[in-house]
N, C-alpha and C positions, 0 to 999 in steps of 0.2 A: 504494500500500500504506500502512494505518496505521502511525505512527508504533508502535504497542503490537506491533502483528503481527511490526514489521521486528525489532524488540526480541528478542522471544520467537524468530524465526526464528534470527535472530542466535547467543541463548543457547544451542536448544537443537543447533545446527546446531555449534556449537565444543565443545561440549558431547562430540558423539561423534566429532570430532577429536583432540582431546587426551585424549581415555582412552584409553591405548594398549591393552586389551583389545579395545574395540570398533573401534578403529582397523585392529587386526589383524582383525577379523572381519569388518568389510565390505572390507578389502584395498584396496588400492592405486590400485584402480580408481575405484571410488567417491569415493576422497579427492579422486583427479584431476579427476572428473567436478564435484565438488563446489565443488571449491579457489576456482577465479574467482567466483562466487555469494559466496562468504564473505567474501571481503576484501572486496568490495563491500558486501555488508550490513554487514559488521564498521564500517566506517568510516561509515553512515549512523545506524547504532543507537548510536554513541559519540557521535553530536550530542547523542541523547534522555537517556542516560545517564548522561553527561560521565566516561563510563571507556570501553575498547576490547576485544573479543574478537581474540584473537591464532588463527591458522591454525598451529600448531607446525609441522605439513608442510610448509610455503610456506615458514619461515623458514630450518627445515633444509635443505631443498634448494638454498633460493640461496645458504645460507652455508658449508654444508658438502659440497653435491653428493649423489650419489645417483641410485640407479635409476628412471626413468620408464618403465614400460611400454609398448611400441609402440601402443598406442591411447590413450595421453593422448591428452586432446583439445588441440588443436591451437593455441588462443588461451592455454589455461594453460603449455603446453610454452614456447611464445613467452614469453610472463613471465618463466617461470625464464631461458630461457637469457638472456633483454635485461639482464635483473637480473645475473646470472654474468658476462657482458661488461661492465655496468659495473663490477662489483666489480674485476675483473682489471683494466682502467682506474685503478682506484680505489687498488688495490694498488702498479702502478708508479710512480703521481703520488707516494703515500706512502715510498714506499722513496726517490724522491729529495732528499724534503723531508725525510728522516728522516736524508737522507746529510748535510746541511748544516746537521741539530739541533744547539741546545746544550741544555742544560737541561731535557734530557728529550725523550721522541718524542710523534711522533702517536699517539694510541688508534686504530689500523684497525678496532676492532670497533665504536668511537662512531663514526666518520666509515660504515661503512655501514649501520650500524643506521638512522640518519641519513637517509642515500639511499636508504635501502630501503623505509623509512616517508612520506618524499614521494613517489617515482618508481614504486612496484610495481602494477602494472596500472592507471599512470594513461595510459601510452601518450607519457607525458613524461620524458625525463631532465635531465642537463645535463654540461658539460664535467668528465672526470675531474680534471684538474687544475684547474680553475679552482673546483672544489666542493671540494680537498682544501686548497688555498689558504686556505681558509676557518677553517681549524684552525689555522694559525700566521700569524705575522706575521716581515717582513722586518726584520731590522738591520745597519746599516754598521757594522764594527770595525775596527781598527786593532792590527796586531800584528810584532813586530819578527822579522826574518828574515835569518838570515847567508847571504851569500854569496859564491863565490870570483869575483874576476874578478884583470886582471892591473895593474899598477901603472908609472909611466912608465917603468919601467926593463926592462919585458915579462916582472915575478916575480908569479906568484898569491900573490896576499893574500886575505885576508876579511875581507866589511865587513861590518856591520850597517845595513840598511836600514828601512825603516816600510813595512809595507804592508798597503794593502786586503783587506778580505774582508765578505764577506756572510753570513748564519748566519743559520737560520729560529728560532724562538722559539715552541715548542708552545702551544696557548693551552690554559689551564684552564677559563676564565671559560663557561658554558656562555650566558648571556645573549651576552654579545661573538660566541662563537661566531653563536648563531642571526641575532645583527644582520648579520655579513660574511653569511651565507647568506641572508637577506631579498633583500640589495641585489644579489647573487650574479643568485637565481631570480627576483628582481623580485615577489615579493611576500610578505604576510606568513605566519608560519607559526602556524598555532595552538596554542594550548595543548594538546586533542586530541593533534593528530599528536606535542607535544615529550614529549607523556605518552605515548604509543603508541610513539616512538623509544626513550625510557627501558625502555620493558618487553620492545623485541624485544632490548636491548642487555643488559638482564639475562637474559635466555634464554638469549640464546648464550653467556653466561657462564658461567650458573648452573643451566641446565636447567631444565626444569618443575619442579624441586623444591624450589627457594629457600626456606626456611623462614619461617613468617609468624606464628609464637607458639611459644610455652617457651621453655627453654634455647636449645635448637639457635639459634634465632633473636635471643633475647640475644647470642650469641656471633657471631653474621652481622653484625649490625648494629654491632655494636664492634668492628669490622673496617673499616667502613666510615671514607674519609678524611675527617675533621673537618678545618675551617679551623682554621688556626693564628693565625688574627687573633685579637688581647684576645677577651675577654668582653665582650660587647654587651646591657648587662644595666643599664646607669645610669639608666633611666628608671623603672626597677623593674617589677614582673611586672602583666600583666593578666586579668584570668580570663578563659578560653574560654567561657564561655557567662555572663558578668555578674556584679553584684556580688551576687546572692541565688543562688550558687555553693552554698551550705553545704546551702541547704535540698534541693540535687538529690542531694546525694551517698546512693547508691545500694548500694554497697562501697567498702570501707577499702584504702588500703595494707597489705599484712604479708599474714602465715596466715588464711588464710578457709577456708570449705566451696563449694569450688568450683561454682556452680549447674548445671554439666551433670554433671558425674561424682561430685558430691557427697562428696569426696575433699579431704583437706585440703592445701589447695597455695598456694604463695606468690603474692601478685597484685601486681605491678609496678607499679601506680598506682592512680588511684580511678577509680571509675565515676559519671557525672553524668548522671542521669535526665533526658531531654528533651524533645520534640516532635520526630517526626522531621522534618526540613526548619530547626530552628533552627539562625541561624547561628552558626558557630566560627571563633575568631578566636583569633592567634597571639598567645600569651602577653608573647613578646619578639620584637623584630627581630633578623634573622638573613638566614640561606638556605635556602629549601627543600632538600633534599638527598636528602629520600625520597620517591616516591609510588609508592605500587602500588592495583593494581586486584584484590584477590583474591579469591575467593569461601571461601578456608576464614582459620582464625587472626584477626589483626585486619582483616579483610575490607580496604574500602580504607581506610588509612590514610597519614597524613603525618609526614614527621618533618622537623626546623626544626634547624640548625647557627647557637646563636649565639655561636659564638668559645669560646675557653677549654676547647673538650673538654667544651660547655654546649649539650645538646640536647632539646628537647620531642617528643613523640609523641602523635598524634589519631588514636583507631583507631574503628572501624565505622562509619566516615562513608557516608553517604547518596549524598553527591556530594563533588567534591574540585576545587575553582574554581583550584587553581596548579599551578603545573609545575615539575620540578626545576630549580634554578638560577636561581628566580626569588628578586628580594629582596622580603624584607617586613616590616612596621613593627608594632611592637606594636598592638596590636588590629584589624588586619586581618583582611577577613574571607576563611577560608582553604577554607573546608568547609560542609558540614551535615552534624547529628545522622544517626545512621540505623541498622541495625540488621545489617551487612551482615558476613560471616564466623560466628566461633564466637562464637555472639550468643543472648541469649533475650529481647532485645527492644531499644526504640530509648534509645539511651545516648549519652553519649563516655568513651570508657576515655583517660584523660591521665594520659600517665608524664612526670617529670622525670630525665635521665638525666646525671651528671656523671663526668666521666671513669671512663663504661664501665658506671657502677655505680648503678643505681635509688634512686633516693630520695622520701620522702614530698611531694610535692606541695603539704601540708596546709601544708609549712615554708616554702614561697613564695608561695603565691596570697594577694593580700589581702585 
């Protein structure tokens, strides 16, 4: 099959998955009948892509359970339950390493979003605990302990003793993570799949309905956990598409005439006219922190955490070359131009965002 075909199959095949009207109207059957076909195609049309169609069915069902009609077909039935048995797996290993946490717990929803997006109709898993393992790390401590015993004369006393203990130590770091989970699975994992983990792990978070422009979405995303390291900003700013920036700007920060609804509405950053396919590079070093794949709002876009409650955002990208939690250095190249969401043509919309609250752009780029 062409690369175009598997694409288009791909789109229009998720397409009548996640609209839950049409979902309901070809029923339950259909979805089953369909399901294995899509993650399959799903995961070959994100090579062509470099985004992923999600099966909302497939996620809900291994995550949250659900009716299967006695004539699923038999290789997807299998799926779910392999997946449901790992999860349960997945669950006891965490609840014991959660029993010996200090400093916070394991995320159960990242560690199977995680396994769900390598393992799910590959016909491969791996150990629940030696994959849960992956999310914390080991520490020896040392902590003092009273107690009674009896003294030469056969009277209970109490002593203070030092003693051992062991304490897992949840990991944040999502690089570190994917690293213990390489040498785990024995091999690498791609960008793809850590962007395809990221989106099934905000689903079951957030539902299909995650916001992806206006307010509502303002207020999503400043919710979101910002490093707490400095401001990683000494080297000074680099423009996302070059130093003849000025001449692309396209729309202003502030009150504009909105181009779709033609309605006057506040615009969050500027807009920089492009080719679609040029590259975009990240203003400052940082950590990625956001990527989605969307089809409405700033279609896919990225957003970049560099310290300080100091973050950048690159919306209607074309394609999107990093994954969350990856680091990256000012002028790297992070994206291309493209026109993909609520778009009327090929741009980058770049917001500068400081603790929470948008600002002009114009006032750092040089």
């Amino acid at each position: 099959m062409e690369p175009t075909t598997i694409v288009m199959a791909a789109k229009a095949a998720a397409a009548v998955l996640t609209n839950e009207k049409t979902r309901k109207a070809v029923g339950w059957i259909i979805v089953a009948i369909l399901s294995p076909v899509i993650v399959i195609i799903a995961v070959i049309a994100a090579l062509f892509t470099g985004g992923a169609q999600h099966n909302a069915n497939v996620v809900e069902l291994c995550f949250k359970g659900g009716y299967m009609p006695s004539n699923t077909p038999a290789e997807f039935r299998l799926n779910v339950e392999s997946m449901q048995q790992g999860f349960a797996g997945l669950d006891a290993a965490i609840a014991e390493i959660n029993g010996m946490a200090e400093g916070g717990q394991v995320d159960a929803i990242r560690v199977k979003s995680i396994y769900f997006t390598l393992f799910f109709g590959s016909g491969g898993s791996a150990d629940s605990r030696v994959f849960a393992d992956c999310f914390a790390w080991y520490e020896e401590r040392e902590r003092e302990v009273e107690i009674k015993t009896e003294d030469e004369d056969g009277e209970t006393v109490t002593v203070t003793v030092i003693e051992k203990y062991t304490v897992r130590i949840p990991l944040t770091s999502l690089p570190e993570i994917y690293s213990n989970l390489e040498a785990a699975i024995g091999r690498t994992i791609t960008a793809e799949e850590r962007n395809t983990a990221a989106e099934v792990y905000r689903y079951v978070l957030y539902g299909p309905n995650a916001p992806t422009y206006g307010t509502e979405f303002d207020d999503w995303i400043s919710r979101l956990p910002l490093s707490s390291a400095p401001f990683i900003g000494a080297d000074g700013f680099a423009s996302p598409l070059g130093a003849s920036w000025r001449s692309m700007v396209t729309s202003e920060f502030g009150n504009r005439n909105d181009p779709i609804t033609k309605e006057i509405k506040f615009h969050g950053g500027i807009d920089l006219g492009a080719k679609k396919g040029t590259s975009i590079r990240a203003a400052l070093g940082g950590t990625v922190c956001l990527v989605r794949f969307s089809s409405t709002g700033y279609g896919y876009h990225v957003m970049i955490d560099h310290g300080g409650n100091f973050a950048t955002l690159y919306g209607h990208c074309s394609k999107i070359l990093v994954y969350e939690g990856q680091e990256v250095s000012a002028g790297d190249i992070i994206a291309e131009v493209g026109s993909t969401g609520r778009s009327t043509g090929n741009h980058l919309h770049f917001e500068v965002i400081i603790n929470g609250e948008k600002q002009n752009p114009r006032s750092y780029l040089p």
